[in-house]
C-alpha positions in Angstrom: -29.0 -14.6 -3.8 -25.8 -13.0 -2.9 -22.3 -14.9 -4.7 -19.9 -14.9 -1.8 -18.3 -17.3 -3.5 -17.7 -15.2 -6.3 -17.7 -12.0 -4.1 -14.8 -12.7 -1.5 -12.3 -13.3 -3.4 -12.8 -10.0 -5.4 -12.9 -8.3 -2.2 -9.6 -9.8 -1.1 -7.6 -8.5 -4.5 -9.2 -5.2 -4.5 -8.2 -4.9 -0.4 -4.4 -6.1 -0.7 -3.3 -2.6 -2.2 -5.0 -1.3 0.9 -3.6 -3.9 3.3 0.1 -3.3 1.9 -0.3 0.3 2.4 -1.7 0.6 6.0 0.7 -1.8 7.3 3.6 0.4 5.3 2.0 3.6 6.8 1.6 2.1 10.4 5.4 1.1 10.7 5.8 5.2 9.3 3.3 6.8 12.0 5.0 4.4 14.8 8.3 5.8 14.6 6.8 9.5 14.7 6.4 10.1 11.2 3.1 10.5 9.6 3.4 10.2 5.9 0.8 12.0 3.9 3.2 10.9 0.5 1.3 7.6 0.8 -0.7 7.7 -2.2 2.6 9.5 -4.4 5.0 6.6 -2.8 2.4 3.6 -3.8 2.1 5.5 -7.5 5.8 5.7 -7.9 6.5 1.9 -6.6 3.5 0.8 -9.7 5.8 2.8 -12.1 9.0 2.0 -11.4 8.0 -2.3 -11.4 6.2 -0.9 -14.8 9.9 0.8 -16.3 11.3 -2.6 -15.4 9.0 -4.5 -16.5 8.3 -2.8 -20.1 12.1 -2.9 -20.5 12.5 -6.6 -19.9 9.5 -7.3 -21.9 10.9 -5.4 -25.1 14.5 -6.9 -24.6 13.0 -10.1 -24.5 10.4 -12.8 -26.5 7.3 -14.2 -24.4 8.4 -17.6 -24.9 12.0 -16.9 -23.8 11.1 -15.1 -20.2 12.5 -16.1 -17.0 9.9 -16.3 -14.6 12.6 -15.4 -11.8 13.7 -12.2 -14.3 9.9 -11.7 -15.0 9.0 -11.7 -11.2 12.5 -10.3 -9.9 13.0 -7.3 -12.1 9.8 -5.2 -11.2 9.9 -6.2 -7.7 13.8 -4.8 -7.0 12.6 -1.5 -9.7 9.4 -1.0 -7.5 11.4 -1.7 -3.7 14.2 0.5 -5.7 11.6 3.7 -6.5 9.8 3.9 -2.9 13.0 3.2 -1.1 13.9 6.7 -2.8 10.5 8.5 -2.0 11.0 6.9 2.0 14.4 8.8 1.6 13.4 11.7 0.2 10.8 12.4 3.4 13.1 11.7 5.9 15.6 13.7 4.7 13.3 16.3 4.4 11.6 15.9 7.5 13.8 14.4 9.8 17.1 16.3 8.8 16.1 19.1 7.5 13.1 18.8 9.9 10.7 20.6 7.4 6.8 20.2 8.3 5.6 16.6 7.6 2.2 17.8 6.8 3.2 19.8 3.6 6.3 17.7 2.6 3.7 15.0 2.4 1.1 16.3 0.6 3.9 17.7 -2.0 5.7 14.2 -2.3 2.1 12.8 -3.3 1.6 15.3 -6.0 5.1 15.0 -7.1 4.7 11.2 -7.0 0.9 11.1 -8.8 3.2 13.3 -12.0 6.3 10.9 -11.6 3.7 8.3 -12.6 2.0 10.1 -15.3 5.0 11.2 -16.9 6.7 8.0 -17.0 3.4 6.4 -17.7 2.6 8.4 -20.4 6.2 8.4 -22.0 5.8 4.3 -22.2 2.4 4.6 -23.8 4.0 6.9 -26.7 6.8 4.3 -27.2 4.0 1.5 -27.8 2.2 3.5 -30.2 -0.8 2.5 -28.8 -4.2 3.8 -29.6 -5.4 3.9 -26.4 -4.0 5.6 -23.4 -2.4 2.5 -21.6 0.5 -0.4 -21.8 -0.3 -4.1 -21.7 2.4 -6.2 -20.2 0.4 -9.1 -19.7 3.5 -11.2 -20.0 5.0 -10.1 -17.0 1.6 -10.1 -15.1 0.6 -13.9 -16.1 3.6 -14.7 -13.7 2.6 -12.2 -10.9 -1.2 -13.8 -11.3 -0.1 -17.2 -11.6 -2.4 -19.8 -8.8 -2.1 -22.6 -7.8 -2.7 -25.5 -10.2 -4.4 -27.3 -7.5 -6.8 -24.4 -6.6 -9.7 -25.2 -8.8 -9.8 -28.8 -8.3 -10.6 -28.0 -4.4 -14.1 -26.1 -4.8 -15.5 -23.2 -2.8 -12.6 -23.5 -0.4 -9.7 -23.5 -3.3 -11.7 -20.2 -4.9 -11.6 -18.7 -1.7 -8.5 -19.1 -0.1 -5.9 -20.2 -2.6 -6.9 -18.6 -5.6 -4.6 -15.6 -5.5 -1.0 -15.1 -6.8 1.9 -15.0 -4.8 1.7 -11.1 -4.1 -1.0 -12.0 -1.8 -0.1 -13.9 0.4 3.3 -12.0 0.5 1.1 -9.2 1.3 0.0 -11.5 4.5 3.0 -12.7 5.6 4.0 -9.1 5.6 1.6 -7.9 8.4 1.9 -10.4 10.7 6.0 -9.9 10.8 5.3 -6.4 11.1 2.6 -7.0 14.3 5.1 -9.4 15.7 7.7 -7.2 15.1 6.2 -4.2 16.8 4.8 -6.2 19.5 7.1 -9.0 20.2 10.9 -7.9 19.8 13.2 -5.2 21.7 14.1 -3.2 18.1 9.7 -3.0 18.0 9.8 -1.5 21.3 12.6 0.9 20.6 10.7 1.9 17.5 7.6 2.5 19.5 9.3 4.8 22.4 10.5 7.2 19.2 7.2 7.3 18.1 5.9 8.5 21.5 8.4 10.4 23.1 11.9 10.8 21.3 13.8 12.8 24.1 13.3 9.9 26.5 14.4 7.3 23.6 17.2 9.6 23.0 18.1 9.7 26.6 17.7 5.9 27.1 20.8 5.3 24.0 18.2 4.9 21.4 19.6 5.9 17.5 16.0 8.5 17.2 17.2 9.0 13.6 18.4 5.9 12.7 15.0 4.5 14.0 12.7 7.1 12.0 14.8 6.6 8.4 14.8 2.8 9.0 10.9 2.5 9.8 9.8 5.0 7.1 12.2 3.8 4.2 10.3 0.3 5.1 7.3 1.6 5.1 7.3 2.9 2.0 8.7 0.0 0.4 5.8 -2.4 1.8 3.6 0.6 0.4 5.4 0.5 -2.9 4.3 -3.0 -3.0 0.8 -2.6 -3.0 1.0 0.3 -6.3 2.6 -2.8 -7.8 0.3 -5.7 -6.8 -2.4 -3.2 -8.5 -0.8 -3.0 -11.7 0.3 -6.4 -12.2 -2.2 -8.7 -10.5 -5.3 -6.4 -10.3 -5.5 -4.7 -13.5 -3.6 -7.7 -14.9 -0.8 -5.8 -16.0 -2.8 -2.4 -17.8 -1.0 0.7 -16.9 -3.0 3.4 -17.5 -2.3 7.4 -15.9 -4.4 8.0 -13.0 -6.2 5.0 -12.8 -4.7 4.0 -9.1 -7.8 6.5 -7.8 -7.9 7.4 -3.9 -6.4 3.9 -2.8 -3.3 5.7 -1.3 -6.0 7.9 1.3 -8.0 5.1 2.2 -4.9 3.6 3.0 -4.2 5.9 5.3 -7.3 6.0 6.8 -7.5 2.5 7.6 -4.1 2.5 9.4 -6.6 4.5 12.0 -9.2 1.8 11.8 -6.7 -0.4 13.1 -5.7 1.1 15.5 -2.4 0.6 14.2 -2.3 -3.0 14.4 -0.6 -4.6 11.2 -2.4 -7.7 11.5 -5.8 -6.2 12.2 -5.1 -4.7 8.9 -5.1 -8.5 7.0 -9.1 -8.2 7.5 -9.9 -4.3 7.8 -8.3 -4.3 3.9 -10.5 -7.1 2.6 -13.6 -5.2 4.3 -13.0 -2.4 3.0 -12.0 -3.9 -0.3 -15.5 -5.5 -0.7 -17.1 -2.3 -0.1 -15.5 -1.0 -2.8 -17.2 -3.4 -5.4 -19.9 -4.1 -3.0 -22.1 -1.8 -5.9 -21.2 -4.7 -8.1 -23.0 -7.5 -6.4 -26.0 -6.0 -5.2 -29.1 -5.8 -7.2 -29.7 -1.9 -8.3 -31.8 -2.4 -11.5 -31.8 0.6 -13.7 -31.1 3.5 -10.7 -27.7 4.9 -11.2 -28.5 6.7 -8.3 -28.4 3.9 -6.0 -25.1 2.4 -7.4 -23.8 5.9 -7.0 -24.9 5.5 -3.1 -23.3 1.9 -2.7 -19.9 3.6 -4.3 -19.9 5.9 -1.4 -19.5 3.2 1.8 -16.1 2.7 1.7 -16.1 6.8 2.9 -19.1 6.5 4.7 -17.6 3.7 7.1 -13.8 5.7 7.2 -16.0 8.7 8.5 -18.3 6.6 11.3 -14.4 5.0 11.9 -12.5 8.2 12.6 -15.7 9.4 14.7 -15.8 6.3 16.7 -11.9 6.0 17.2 -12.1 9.4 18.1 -14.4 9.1 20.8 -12.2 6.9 22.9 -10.4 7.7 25.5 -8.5 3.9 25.3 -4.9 5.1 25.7 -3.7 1.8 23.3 -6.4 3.2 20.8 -4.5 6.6 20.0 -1.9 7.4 17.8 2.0 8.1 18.4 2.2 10.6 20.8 4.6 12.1 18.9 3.1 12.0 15.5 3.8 14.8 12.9 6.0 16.4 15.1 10.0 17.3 14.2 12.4 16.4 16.9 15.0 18.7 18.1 17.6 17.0 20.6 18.8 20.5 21.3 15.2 20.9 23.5 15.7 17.5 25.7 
């Protein structure tokens, strides 16, 4: 018999690194810019909330912590590190208008080596003797449910069993959908993203617009790196072990038709295919296991073929997406 009791709320932690990151990338790609630094921007907002959390954690005993340092410190250090990342891009692609394709892929190997260095640095300084930090301290706060959770059953496991970053997380994509959908800043947004020279023409700040919506993006991206480390793993830092997150990321900001909140639900899907492997029955055939592993990419590929195939005008990206804008061409 399958647990979905046990099963959904694993698939909801496992898809709220996903969820943060597609809606971060979606408020990107709707101002024009289409941000292939994902996966280095998520990795550098998980180690900068690690710095600051290491450094508060040696300056201070477990019994003394502030749960509002304890909560506060990484958060600001992780919003602080992508914020830097979102600025980086723009001024490289937006002012200095280089191509968006390879500035992204180099800010994502720059980012994945910020990590590891840092990462690494912080392991040393432990002394450990194995190749990660534990700051389950700080993450007890970042984990933390509600007391009243486990006294409600099925429905408290399933829908209030998380820690704050969660529903955060949430919260987040439905301001975002209203925000795209429902105000006039939204709609200014979206006329950059598909034709800047008109928005230009109209009085609308094109730059402005583009360094605003990315620098957000990437610190709603950020977020999700963090929420990894700290509720996920339960506070282990260890290099490299963020995986291919930061692409599937992207990739579902395309199943969802970039739509924030569709994302709430397309993240949790695809985070219970993830660790689907773990809840089916596979016996003692690695090779099937290996199969189940591979659905997450399987359904990104019948997704992008799919999405593709319409012609659905409200189904397509930015029309201006990847593209540098020169005023001196209106």
């Amino acid at each position: 018999m399958f647990d979905f009791i046990a099963f959904i709320p694993r698939a909801v932690v496992q898809g709220v690194p996903l969820m943060l990151g597609s809606t971060g990338e979606t408020l990107t790609q709707k101002s024009g810019n289409l941000n292939l630094g994902l996966p280095g921007v998520m990795y550098v907002g998980a180690i900068s909330g690690v710095i600051g959390a290491f450094m508060y954690e040696q300056s201070t005993p477990p019994e003394s912590m502030n749960a509002l340092l304890a909560l506060g410190i990484p958060l600001l250090c992780c919003l602080a590190g992508s914020l830097l990342m979102g600025l980086l891009y723009c001024f490289l692609t937006v002012t200095l208008r280089a191509n968006q394709n390879v500035t992204g892929l180099a800010m994502t190997t720059f980012g994945v080596g910020f990590g590891n260095f840092f990462g690494g640095s912080l392991i040393k300084l432990t002394d450990s003797e194995v190749p990660s930090i534990a700051l389950t301290a700080t993450s007890s706060y970042f984990t933390a449910k509600l007391p009243f959770a486990a006294e409600l059953g099925w429905f408290g496991q399933i829908f209030l069993n998380y820690g704050f970053l969660t529903y955060l997380a949430i919260a987040i994509c439905l301001v975002c959908s209203v925000y795209l959908r429902r105000t006039r800043s939204g709609l200014n947004l979206r006329a950059v993203g598909e034709d800047p020279a008109t928005a230009d023409a109209a009085g609308i700040d094109v730059t402005r617009y583009k360094y605003k919506a990315t620098c957000i993006g990437c610190m709603i991206a950020g977020l999700g790196g963090l929420y990894y480390v700290m509720d996920y793993a339960n506070g282990i830092w260890s290099n490299d072990a963020f995986g291919d997150r930061g692409w599937l990321a992207i990739a579902l900001v395309i199943f969802t038709m970039w739509r924030p909140a569709v994302g709430i639900l397309a993240g949790i899907l695809f985070g219970g295919l993830y660790i689907l492997y773990l809840f089916l029955p596979t016996g003692t055939n690695l090779a099937v296991k290996e199969l189940y592993k591979m659905l997450p990419y399987l359904v990104t590929i019948a997704v992008l073929i799919i999405v593709s195939l319409k012609k659905s005008r409200e189904n397509q990206p930015p029309a201006h997406l990847g593209l540098s804008y020169f005023r001196e061409e209106r």
